[in-house]
C-alpha positions as CSV (number, residue, x, y, z in Angstrom):
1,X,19.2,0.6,-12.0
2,X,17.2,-2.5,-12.8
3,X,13.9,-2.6,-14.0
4,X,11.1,-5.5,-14.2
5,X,8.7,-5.3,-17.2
6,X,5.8,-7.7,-16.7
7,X,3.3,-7.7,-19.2
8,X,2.3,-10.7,-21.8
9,X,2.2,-8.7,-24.6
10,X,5.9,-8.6,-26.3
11,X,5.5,-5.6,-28.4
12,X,4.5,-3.4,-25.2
13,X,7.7,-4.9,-23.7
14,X,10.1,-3.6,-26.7
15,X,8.3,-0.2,-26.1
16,X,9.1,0.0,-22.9
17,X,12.6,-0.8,-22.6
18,X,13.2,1.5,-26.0
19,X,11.5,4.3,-23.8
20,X,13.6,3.2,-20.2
21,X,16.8,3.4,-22.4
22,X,16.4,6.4,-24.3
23,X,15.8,8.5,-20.6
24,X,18.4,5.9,-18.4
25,X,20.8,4.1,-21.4
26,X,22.4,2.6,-18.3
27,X,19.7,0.9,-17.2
28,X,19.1,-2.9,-17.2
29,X,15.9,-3.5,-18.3
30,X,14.3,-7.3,-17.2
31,X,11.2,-8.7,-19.3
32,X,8.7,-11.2,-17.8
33,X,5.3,-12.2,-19.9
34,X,3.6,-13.8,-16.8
35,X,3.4,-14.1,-13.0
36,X,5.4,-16.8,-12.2
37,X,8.6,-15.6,-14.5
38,X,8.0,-12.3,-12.8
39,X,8.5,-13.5,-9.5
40,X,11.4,-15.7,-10.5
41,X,13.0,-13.0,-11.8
42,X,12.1,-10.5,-8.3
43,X,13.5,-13.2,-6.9
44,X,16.8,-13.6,-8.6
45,X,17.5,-9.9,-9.9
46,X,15.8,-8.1,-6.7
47,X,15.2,-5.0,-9.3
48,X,14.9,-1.5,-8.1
49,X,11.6,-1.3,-9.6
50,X,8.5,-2.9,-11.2
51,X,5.9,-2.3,-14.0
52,X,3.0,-4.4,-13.8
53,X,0.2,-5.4,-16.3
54,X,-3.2,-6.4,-14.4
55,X,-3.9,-8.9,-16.8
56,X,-1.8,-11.5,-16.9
57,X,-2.0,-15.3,-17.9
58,X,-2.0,-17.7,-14.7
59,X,-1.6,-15.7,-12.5
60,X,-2.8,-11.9,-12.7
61,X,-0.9,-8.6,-11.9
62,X,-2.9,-8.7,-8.2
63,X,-1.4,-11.3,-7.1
64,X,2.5,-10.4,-8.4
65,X,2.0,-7.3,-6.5
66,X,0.9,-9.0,-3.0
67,X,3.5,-11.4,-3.1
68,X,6.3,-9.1,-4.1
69,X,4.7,-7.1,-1.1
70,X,5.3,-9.6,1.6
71,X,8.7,-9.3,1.6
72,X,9.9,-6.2,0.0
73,X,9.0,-2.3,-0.4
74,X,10.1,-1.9,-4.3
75,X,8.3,0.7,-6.3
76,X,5.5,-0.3,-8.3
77,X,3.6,1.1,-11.3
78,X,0.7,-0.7,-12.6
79,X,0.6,-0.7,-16.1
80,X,-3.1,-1.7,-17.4
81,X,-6.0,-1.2,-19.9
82,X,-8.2,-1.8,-17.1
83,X,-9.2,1.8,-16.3
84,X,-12.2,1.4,-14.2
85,X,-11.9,2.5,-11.0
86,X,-12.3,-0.4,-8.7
87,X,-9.5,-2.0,-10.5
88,X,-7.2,0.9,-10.1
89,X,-7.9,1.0,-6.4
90,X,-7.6,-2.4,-5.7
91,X,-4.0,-2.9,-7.4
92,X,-3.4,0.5,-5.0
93,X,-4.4,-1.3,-2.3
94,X,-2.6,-4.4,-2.9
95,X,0.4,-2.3,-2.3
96,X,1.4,-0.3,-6.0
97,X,2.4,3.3,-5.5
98,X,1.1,4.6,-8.9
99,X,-0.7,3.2,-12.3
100,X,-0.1,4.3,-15.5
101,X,-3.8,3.6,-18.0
102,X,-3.0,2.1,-21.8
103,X,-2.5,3.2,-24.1
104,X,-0.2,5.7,-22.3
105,X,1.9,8.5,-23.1
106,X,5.4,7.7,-22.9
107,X,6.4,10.5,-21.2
108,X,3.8,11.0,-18.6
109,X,5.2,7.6,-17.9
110,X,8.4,8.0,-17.8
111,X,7.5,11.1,-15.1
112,X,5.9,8.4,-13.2
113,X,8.7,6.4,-12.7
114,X,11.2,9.7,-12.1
115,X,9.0,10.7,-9.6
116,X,9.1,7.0,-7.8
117,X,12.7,6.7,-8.1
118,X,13.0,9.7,-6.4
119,X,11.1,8.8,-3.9
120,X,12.6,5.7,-3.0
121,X,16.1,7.4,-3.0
122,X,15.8,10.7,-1.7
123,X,17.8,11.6,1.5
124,X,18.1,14.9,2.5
125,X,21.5,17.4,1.8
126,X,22.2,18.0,4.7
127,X,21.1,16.7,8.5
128,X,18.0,17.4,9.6
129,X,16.2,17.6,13.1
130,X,13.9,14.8,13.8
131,X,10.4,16.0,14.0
132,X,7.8,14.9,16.8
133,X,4.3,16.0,16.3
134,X,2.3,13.9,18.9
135,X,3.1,9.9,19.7
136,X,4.8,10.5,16.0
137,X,8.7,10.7,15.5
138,X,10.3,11.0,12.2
139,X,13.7,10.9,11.3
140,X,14.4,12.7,7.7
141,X,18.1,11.6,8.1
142,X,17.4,7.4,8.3
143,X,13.7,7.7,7.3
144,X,12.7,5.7,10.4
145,X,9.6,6.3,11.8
146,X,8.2,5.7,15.4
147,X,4.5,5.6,16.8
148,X,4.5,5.7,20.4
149,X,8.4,4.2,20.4
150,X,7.5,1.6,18.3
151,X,9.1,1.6,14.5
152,X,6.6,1.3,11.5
153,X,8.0,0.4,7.8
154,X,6.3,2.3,5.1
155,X,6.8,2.0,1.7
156,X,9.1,5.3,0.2
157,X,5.5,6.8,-1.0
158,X,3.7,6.7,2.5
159,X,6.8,7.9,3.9
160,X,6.7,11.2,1.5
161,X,3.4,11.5,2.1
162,X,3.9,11.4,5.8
163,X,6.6,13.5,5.5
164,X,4.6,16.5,3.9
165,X,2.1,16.1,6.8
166,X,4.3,16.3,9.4
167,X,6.6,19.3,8.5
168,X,3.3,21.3,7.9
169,X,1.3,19.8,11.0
170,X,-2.0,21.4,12.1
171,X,-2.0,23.1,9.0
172,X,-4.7,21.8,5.8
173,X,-2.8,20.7,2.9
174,X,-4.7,20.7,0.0
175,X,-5.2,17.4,-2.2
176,X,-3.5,19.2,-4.9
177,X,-0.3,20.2,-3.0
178,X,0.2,16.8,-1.6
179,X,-0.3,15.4,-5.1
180,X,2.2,17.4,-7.0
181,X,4.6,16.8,-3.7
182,X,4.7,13.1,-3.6
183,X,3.6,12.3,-7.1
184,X,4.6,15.1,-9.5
185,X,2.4,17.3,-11.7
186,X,1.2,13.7,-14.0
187,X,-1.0,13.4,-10.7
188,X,-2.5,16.5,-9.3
189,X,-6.1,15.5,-10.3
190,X,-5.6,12.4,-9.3
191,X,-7.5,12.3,-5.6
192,X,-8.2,8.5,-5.2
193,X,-4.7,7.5,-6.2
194,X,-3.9,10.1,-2.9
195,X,-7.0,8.3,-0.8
196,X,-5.9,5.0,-0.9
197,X,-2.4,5.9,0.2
198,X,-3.9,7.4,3.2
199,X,-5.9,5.0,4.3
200,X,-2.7,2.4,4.2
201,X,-1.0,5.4,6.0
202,X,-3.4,5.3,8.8
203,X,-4.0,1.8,9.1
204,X,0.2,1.6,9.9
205,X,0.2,4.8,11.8
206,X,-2.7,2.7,13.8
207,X,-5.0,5.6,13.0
208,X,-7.9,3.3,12.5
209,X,-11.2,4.4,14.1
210,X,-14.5,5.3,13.1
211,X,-13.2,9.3,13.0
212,X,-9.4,9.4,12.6
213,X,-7.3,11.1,15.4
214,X,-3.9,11.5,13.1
215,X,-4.7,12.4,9.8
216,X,-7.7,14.2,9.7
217,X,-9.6,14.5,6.0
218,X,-10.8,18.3,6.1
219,X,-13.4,17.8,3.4
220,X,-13.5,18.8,-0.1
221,X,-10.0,20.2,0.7
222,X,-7.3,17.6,1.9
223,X,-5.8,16.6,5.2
224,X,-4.3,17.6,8.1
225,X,-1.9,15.8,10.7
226,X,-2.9,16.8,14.5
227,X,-0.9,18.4,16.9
């Protein structure tokens, strides 16, 4: 497994690959102190996943994320002292999977990134039917799935998500649930990290009117994929 650190202060990067060898010692761990390194380095390396500082010289952790997003599906965690809000949601919606605040706990980070890495490369044991709830059709075997016949690439986290809808469709599940499902127990408070992943789901699912006919936000509760 390969790892891209991006952040421009050195000292967090020596933490970080300490802590990424001490719970993988096989992993390769790859160091970048600004944008344009960082995307050299995608480039050349094409690691398995990234860590990203907002706040970057030259060229900020938004736009590393948008560009590594126009050509490939890698997990991301954002990795930032900025801890208002608006910032998280905009790196979210940029195309990150999770963000981690400094200073941060080295092994609710570490959960993190177990949690994406399992994502990314779960399959299932053994072969399982391919569910069709509506114009939707998902295959758990190749994780391909189909919107009226036509594919749709999601990123592994809106595919769990997805995933959790459809095998329990017509039925609420609760913001909690789906949070401890896709991103592990680090995240079960955590409702806008969940928001913004649905409304990226929706928007690819073409679920994008006023009131949403696929995913359906029961509120103060969760959400619920229609029959």
């Amino acid at each position: 497994m390969k790892v891209l650190c991006i952040d421009d202060e050195p000292d967090i990067l020596e933490v970080l690959g300490l802590s990424l060898k001490m719970r993988w010692p096989d992993v390769e761990v790859l160091k970048a102190e600004d944008g344009p390194t960082a995307l050299a380095l995608f480039e050349r390396e094409s690691p398995d996943l990234l860590i990203v500082d907002l706040g970057l010289p030259g060229m900020d952790g938004y736009e590393v994320i948008r560009r590594v997003r126009l050509h490939s599906d890698v997990p991301i965690v954002i990795l930032s002292v900025r801890d208002q809000e608006q910032d998280i949601v905009k790196g979210l919606e940029l195309g990150a999977d999770d963000y981690v605040t400094k200073p941060f706990g080295h092994l609710q980070l570490l959960a993190r990134i177990q949690a994406l890495i399992r994502r990314a490369s779960s399959r299932p044991n053994g072969v399982e039917e391919v569910i069709e709830v509506g114009t939707i059709r998902l295959d758990p075997n190749t994780r391909e799935v189909y919107v009226a016949d036509k594919a749709v690439s999601l990123t592994p986290t809106e595919y769990t998500i997805l995933y959790h809808l459809v095998r329990n469709a017509d039925r609420v599940m609760t913001h909690q649930s789906l949070l401890s499902k896709v991103w592990g127990g680090e995240a079960v408070d955590d409702r806008h990290l969940l928001t913004v992943h649905i409304n990226h789901l929706r928007a690819k699912l073409g679920d994008t009117g006023e009131e949403p006919s696929l995913i359906l936000t029961e509120r103060g509760i969760g959400y619920r994929l229609a029959k």
